[in-house]
C-alpha positions as a Python dict, from the first residue, in 0.01 Angstrom:
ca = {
    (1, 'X'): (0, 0, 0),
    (2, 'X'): (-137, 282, -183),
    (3, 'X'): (-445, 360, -188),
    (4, 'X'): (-680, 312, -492),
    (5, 'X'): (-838, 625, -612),
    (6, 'X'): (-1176, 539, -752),
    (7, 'X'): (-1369, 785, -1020),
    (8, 'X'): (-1641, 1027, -883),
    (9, 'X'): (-1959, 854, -951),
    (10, 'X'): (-2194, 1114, -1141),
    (11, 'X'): (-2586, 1083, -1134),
    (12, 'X'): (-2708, 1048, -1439),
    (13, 'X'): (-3089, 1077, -1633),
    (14, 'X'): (-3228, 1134, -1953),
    (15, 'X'): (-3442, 1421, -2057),
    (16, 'X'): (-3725, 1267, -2308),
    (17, 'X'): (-3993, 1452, -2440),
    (18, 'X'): (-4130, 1193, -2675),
    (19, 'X'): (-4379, 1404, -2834),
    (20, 'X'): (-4327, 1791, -2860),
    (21, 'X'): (-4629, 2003, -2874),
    (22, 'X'): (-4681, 2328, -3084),
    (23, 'X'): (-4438, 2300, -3283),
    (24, 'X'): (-4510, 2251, -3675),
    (25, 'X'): (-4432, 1875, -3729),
    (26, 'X'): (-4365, 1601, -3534),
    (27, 'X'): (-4022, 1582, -3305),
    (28, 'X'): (-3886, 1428, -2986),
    (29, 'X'): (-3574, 1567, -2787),
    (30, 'X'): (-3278, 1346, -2606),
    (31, 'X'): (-3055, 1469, -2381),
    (32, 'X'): (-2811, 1230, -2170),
    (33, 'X'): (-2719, 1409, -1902),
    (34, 'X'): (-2401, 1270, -1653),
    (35, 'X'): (-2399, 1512, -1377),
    (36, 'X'): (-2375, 1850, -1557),
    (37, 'X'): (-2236, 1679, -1873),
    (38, 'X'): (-2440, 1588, -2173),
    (39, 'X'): (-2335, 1334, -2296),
    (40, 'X'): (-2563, 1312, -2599),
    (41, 'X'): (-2819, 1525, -2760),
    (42, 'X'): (-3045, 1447, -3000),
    (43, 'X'): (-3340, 1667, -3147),
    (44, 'X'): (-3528, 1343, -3341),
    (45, 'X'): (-3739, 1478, -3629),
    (46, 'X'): (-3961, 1200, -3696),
    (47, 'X'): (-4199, 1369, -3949),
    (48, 'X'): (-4233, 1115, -4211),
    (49, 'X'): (-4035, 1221, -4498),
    (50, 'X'): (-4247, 1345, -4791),
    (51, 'X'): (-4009, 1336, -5109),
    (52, 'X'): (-4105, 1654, -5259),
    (53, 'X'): (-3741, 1653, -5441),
    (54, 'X'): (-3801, 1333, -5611),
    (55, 'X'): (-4149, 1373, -5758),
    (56, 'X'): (-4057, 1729, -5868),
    (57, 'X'): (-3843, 1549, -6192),
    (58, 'X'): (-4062, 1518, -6465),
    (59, 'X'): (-4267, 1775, -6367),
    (60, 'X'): (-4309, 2117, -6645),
    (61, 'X'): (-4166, 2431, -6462),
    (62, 'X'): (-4501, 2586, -6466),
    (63, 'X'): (-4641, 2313, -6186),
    (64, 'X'): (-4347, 2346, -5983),
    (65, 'X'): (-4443, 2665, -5780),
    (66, 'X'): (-4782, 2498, -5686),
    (67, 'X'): (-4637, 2189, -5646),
    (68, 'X'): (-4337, 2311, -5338),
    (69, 'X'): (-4628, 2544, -5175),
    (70, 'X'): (-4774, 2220, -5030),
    (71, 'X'): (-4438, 2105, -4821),
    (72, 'X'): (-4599, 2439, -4622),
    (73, 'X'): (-4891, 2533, -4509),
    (74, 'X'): (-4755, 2858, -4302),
    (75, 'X'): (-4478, 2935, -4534),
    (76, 'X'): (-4609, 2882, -4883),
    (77, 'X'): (-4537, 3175, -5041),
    (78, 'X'): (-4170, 3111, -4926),
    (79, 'X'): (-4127, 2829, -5116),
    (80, 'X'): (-4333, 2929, -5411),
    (81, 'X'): (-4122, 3254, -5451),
    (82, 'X'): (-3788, 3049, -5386),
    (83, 'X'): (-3849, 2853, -5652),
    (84, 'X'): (-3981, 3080, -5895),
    (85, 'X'): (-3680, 3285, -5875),
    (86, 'X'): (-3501, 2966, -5923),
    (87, 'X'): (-3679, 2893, -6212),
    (88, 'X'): (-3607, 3237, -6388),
    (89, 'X'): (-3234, 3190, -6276),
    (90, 'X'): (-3199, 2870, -6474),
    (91, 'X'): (-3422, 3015, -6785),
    (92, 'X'): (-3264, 3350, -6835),
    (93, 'X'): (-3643, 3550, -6733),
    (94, 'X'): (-3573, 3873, -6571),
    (95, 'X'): (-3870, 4005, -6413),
    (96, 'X'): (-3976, 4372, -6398),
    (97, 'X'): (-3875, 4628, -6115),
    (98, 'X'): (-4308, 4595, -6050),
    (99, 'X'): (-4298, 4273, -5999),
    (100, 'X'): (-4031, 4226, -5762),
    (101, 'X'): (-4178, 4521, -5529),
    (102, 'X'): (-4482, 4310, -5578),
    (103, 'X'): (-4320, 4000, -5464),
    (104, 'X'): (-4146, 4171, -5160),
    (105, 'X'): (-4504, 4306, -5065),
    (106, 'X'): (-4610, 3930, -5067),
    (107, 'X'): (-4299, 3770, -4861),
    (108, 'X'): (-4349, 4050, -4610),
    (109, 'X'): (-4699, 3973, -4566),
    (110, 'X'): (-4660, 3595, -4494),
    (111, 'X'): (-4343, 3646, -4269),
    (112, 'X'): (-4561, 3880, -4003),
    (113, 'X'): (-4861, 3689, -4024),
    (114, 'X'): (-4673, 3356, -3957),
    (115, 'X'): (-4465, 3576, -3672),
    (116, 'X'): (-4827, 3641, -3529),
    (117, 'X'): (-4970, 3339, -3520),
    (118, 'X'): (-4626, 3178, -3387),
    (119, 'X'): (-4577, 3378, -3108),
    (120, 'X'): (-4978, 3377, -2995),
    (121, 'X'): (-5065, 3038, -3063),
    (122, 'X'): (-4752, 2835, -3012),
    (123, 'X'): (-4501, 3043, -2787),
    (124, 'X'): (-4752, 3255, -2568),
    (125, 'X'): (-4880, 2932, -2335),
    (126, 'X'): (-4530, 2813, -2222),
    (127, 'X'): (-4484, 3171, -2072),
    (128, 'X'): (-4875, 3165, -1883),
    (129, 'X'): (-4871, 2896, -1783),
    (130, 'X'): (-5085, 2688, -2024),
    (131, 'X'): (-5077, 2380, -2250),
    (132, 'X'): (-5212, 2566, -2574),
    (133, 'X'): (-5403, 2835, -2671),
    (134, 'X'): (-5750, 2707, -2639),
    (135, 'X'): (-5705, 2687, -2247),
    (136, 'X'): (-5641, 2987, -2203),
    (137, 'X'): (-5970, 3108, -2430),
    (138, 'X'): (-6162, 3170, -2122),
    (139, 'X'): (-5947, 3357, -1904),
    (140, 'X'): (-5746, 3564, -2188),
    (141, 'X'): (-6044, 3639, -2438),
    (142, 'X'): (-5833, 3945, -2584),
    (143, 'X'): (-5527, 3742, -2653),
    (144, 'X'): (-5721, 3525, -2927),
    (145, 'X'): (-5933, 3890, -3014),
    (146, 'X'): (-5558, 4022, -3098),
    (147, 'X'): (-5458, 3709, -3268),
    (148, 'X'): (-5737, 3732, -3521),
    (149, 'X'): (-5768, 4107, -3557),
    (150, 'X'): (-5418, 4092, -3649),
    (151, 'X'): (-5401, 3789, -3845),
    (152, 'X'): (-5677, 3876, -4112),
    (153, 'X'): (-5558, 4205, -4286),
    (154, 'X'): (-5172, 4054, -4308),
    (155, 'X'): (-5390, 3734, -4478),
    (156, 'X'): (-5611, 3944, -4689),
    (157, 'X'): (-5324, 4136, -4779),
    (158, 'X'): (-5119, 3780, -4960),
    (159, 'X'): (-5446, 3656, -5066),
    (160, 'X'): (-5488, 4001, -5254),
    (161, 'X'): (-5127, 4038, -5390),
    (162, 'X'): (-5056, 3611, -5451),
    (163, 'X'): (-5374, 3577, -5616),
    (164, 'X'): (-5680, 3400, -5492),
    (165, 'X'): (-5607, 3331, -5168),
    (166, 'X'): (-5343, 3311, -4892),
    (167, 'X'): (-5281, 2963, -4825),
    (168, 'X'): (-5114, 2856, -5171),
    (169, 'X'): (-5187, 3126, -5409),
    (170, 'X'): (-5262, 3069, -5777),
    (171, 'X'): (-5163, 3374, -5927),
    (172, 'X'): (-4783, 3397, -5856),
    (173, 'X'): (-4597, 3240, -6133),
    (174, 'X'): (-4255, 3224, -6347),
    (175, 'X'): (-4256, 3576, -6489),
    (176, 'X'): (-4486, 3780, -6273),
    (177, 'X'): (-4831, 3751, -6204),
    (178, 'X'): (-5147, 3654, -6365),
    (179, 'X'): (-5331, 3937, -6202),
    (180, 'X'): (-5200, 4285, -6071),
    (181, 'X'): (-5384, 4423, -5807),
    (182, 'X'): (-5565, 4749, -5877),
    (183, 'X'): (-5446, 5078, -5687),
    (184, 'X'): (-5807, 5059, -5496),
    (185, 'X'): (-5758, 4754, -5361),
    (186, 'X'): (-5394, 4831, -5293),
    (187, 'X'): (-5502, 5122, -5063),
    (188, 'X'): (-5811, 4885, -4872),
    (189, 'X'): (-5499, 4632, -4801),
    (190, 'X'): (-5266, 4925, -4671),
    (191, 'X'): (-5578, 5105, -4498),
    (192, 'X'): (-5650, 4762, -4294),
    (193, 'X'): (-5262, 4655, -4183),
    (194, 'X'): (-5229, 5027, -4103),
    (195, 'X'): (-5516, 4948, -3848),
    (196, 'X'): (-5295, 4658, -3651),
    (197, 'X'): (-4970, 4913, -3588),
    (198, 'X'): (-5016, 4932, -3229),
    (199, 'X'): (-5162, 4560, -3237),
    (200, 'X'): (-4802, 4520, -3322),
    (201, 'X'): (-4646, 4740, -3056),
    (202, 'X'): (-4906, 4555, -2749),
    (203, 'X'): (-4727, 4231, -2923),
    (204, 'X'): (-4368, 4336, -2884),
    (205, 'X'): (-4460, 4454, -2539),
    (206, 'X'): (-4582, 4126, -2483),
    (207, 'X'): (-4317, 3962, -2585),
    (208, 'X'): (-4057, 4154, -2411),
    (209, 'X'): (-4201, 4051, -2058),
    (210, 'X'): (-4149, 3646, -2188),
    (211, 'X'): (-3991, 3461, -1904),
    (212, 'X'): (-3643, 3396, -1983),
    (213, 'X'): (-3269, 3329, -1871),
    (214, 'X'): (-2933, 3454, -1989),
    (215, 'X'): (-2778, 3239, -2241),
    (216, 'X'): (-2614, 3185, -2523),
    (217, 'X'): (-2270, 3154, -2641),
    (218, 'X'): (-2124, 3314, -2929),
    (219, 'X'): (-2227, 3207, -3312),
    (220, 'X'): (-2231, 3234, -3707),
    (221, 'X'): (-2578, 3408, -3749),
    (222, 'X'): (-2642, 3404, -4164),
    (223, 'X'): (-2880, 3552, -4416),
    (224, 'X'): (-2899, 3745, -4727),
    (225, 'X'): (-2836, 4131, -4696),
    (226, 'X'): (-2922, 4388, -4985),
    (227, 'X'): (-2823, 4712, -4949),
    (228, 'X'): (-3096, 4898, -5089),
    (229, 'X'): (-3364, 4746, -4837),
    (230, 'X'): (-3416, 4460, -4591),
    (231, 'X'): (-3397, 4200, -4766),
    (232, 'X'): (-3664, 3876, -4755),
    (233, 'X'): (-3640, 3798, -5175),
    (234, 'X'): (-3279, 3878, -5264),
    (235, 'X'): (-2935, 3948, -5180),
    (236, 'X'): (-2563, 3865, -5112),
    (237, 'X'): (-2528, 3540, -4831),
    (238, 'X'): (-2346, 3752, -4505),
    (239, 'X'): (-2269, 3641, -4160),
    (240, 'X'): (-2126, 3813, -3865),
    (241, 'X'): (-1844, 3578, -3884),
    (242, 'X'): (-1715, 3768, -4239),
    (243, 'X'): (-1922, 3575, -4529),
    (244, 'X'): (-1998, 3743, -4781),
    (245, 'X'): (-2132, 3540, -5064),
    (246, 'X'): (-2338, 3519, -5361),
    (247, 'X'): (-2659, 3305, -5394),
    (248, 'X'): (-2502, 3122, -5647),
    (249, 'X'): (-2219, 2972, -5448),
    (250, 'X'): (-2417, 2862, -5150),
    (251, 'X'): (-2291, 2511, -5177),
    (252, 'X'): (-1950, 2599, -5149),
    (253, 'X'): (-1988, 2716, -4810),
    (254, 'X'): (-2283, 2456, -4703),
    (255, 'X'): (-2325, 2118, -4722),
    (256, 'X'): (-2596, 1897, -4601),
    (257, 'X'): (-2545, 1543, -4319),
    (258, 'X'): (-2772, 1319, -4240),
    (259, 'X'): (-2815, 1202, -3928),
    (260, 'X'): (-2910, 832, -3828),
    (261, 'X'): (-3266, 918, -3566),
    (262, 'X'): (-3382, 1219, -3776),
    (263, 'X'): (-3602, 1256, -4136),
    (264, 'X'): (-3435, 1531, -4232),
    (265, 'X'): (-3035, 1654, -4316),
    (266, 'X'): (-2858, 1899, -4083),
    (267, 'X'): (-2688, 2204, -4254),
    (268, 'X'): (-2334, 2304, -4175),
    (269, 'X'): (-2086, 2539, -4298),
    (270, 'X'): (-1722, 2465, -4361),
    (271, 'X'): (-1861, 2063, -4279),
    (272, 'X'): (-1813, 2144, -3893),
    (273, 'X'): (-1960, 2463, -3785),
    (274, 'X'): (-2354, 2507, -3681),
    (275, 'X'): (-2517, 2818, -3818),
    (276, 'X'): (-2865, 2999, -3651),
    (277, 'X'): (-3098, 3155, -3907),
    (278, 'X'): (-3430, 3323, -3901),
    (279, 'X'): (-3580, 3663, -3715),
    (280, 'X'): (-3259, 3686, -3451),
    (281, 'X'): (-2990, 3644, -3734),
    (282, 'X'): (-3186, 3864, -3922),
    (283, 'X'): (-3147, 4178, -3699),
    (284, 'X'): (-2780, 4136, -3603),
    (285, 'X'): (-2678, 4120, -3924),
    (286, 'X'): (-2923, 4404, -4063),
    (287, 'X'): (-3093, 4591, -3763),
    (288, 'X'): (-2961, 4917, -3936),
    (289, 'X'): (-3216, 4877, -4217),
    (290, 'X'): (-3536, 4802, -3971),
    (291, 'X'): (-3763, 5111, -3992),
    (292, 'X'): (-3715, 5381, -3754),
    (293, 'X'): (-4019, 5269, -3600),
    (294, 'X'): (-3945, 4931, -3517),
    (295, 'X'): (-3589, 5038, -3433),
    (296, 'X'): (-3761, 5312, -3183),
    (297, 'X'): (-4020, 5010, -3018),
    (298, 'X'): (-3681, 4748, -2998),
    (299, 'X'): (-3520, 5033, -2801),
    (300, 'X'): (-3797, 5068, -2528),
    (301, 'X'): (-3804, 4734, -2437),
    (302, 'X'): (-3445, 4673, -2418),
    (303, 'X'): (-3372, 4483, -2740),
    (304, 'X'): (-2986, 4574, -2899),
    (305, 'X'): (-2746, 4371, -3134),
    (306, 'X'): (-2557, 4159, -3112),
    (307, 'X'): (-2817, 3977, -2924),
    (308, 'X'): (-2706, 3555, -2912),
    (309, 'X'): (-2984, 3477, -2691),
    (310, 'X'): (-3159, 3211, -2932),
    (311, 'X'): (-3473, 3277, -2675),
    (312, 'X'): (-3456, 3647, -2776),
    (313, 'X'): (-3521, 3470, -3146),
    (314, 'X'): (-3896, 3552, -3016),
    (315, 'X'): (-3792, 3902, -2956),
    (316, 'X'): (-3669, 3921, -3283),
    (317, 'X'): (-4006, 3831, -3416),
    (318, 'X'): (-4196, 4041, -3240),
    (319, 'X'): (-3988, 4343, -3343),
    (320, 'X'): (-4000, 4224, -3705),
    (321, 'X'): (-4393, 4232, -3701),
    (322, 'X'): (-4405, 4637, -3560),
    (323, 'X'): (-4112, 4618, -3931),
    (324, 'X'): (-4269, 4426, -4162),
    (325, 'X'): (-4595, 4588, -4146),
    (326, 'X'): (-4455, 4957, -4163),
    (327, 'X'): (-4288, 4797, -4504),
    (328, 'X'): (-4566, 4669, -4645),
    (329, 'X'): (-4743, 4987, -4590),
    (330, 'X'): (-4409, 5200, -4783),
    (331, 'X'): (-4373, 4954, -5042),
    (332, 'X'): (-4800, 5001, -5151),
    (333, 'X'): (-4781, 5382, -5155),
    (334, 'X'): (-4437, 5321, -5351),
    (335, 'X'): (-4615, 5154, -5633),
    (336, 'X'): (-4714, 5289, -5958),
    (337, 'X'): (-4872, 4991, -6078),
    (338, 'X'): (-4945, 4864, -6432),
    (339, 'X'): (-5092, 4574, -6618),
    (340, 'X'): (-4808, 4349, -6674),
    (341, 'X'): (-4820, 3984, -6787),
    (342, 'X'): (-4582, 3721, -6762),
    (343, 'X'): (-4308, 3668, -7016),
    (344, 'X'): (-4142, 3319, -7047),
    (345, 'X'): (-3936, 3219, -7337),
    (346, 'X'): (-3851, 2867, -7204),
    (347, 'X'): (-3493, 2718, -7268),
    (348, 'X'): (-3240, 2427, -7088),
    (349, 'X'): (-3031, 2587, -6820),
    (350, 'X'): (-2963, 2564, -6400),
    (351, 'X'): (-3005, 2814, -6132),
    (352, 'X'): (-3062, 2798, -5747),
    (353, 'X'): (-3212, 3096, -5517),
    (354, 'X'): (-3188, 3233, -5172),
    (355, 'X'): (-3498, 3398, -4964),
    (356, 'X'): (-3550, 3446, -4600),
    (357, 'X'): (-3862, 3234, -4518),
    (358, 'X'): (-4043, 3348, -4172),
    (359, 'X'): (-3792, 3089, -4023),
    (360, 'X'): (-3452, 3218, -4196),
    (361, 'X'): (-3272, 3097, -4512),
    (362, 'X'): (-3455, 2892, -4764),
    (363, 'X'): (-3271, 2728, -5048),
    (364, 'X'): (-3435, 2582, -5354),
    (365, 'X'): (-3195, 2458, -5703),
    (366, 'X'): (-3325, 2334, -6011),
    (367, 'X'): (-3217, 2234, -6352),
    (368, 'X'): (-3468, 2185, -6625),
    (369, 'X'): (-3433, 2062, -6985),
    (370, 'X'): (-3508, 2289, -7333),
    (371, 'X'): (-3866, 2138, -7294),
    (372, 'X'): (-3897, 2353, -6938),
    (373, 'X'): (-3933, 2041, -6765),
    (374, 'X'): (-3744, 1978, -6420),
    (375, 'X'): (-3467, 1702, -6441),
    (376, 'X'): (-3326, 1745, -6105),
    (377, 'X'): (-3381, 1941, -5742),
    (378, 'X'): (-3272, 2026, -5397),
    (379, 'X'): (-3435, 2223, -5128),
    (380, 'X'): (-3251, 2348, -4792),
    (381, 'X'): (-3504, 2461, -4497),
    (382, 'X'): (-3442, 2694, -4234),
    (383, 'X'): (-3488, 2425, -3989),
    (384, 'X'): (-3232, 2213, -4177),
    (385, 'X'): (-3013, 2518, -4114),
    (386, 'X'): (-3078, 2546, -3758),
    (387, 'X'): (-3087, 2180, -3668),
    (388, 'X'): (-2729, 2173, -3553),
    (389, 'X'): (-2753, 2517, -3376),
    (390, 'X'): (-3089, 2369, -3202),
    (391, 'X'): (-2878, 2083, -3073),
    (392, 'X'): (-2574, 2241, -2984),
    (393, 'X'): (-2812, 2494, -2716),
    (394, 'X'): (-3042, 2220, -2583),
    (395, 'X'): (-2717, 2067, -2435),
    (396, 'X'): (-2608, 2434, -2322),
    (397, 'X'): (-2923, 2464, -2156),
    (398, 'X'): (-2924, 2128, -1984),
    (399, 'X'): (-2562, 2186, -1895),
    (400, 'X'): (-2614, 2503, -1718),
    (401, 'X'): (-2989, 2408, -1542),
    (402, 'X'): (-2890, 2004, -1472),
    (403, 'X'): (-2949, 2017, -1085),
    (404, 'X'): (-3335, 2119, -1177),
    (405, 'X'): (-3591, 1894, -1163),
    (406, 'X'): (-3627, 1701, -1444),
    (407, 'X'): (-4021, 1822, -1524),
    (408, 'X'): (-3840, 2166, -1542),
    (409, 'X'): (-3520, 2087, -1740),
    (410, 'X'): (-3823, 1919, -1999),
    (411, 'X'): (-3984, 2282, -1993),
    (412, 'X'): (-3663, 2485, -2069),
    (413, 'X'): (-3608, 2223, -2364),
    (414, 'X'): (-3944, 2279, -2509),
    (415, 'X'): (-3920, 2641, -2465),
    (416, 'X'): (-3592, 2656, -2648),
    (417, 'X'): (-3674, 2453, -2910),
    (418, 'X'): (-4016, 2638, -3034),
    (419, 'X'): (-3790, 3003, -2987),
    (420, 'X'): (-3652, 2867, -3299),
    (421, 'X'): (-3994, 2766, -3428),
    (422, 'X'): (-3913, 2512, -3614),
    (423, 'X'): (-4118, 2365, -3858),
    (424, 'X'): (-4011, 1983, -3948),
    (425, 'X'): (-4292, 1916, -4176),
    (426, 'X'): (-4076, 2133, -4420),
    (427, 'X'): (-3764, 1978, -4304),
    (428, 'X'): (-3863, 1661, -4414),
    (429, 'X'): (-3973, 1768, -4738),
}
């Protein structure tokens, strides 16, 4: 009688993390794990959703910027400028060469501040050892001393250009501005981020020694490129995988699912395919155009392309702060400013935009009626991008470290997660 040949029995758990700490928002993670086998994976963003889309229709063009700088309170010039330049799409305004340097000056300001406080106050205690920053006040006094020395010029510096104050400026608008900066105050700003440059170097440094492991498999990284600069306001849709795209026919490469235990839709391209946006897509698709300085400091501690290490996503941060302050610094003594005001002639018409928010790609579409007054909308976050890519490594991780402890396979997933730092609260907009 032959012998009955019964399946190999595989242990299985589940990795929960009901609640997941420093991250912006509120999220859980799932992983069923069947020996070294996931099973399923789930990333559960249960941020309540917030309906920004919905009350946006009705609303006159002018409140609109104002209006999408509250789904954010890290990234609000990111979604103020997205729209805007949405806005001026769909009305036919074509702002001046001044105000787009101006605008660039702004977007580069936020995205290094928010890269700062990220990586201090959200990534830093997973690597010593900590459960947040405040613990680790008493022992690591110059951490928080770095944090703030570092944080308030980049601040000043949006408050200054935005208008009034760096969390959700009032002077950035359809058209321009309703206040240019003098040159004076210009060259305080510049004076006081030129005082953080090696800040910014001690950061990457930092950074660089990050506990880590080797992973990652190959992937689509996407953003906008321009040729003339590194682009955070404008430019062509490019990935490593051969997409090259304008702004204007985003949805015919992405479309949006949504997905029965999450608040928010997940992004793919070509209905199948996960994409990773945000500081690491960034510099494999564009390290040529980083200053020589930053290029110089990602040299020294190791840092090349292509990188698809989403843990090195902190990397890429890092190396985008010792950037993005060097730019901010050649784009003030660039300017040959003027008093400019805006210019709206308001008429019917659609248009969507593309920027690169701190976290990657950030879509906003609008069409508005001959009264300038919004009749529908649709906004795609970077997390919404990533959500798919997030997913698709937790499992790799869990795959590769399922014979660990559970307490440490929980760790790893945490870590991995806030690499991408997410931030659901937008997600869920």
């Amino acid at each position: 009688m032959r012998k009955r040949i019964m399946p190999e029995k595989r242990s299985k758990k589940t990795i929960l993390v009901d609640y997941l700490a420093r991250v912006e928002g509120e999220a859980a993670i799932r992983v069923a794990l069947a020996g070294h086998e996931a099973e399923s994976v789930e990333l559960r963003i249960w941020e309540p959703p917030r309906f920004f889309e919905g009350f946006l229709v009705g609303r006159s063009y002018q409140e609109v910027p104002d209006i999408v700088a509250r789904i954010c309170g890290i990234c609000p010039v990111s979604h103020m400028s997205t729209a805007i330049r949405a806005i001026e799409k769909a009305m036919g305004v074509q702002p001046s060469p001044q105000v787009l340097l101006l605008r660039r000056l702004l977007a580069m300001s936020q995205l290094v501040s928010s890269h700062v406080v990220h990586l201090y106050a959200l990534v830093l205690p997973d690597h010593e050892g900590y459960p947040g920053l405040p613990a680790m006040l008493e022992k690591y006094p110059q951490v928080v001393e770095r944090l703030n020395r570092m944080r308030v010029p980049l601040n000043d510096l949006t408050k200054l250009v935005g208008g009034g104050r760096a969390l959700h400026p009032i002077g950035t608008v359809v058209g321009g501005f309703t206040r240019i900066p003098t040159r004076q105050e210009l060259r305080a700003a510049r004076d006081a981020v030129a005082g953080i440059r090696q800040d910014a170097i001690e950061t990457l440094k930092m950074v660089a020694e990050f506990d880590t492991f080797h992973f990652g498999t190959d992937r689509e990284f996407v953003s906008i490129r321009n040729e003339d600069h590194f682009a955070v306001n404008s430019g062509e849709i490019v990935s490593n995988r051969g997409l090259k795209a304008s702004e204007d026919d985003y949805y015919k490469y992405f479309s949006e699912y949504q997905m029965p235990y999450a608040n928010t839709k997940q992004t793919r391209r070509n209905q199948t395919e996960p994409i990773m946006v945000g500081a690491l897509a960034r510099l494999n698709l564009k390290f040529d155009q980083l200053v020589p300085e930053a290029k110089e400091c990602a040299q020294k501690v190791g840092f090349s392309v292509p990188d698809c290490n989403p843990f090195h996503n902190n990397l890429a941060q890092a190396i985008e702060i010792v950037h993005g302050i060097e730019d901010c610094i050649k784009i003030v003594e660039s300017l040959d400013l003027k008093d400019e005001k805006p210019l709206v002639r308001v008429r019917a018409g659609e248009g969507g935009a593309i920027t690169e928010a701190p976290r990657g790609l950030l879509h906003h579409w609008y069409a508005v009626n001959r009264r300038g007054v919004v009749e529908k909308a649709n906004i795609v976050t970077p997390t919404a991008h990533n959500f798919m890519c997030i997913e698709k490594d937790l499992r790799g991780v869990c795959e590769r470290i399922a014979e660990q402890p559970m307490k440490e396979i929980r760790r790893w997933c945490e870590i991995l997660v806030r690499a991408y730092d997410p931030c659901f609260s937008c997600s869920v907009h």
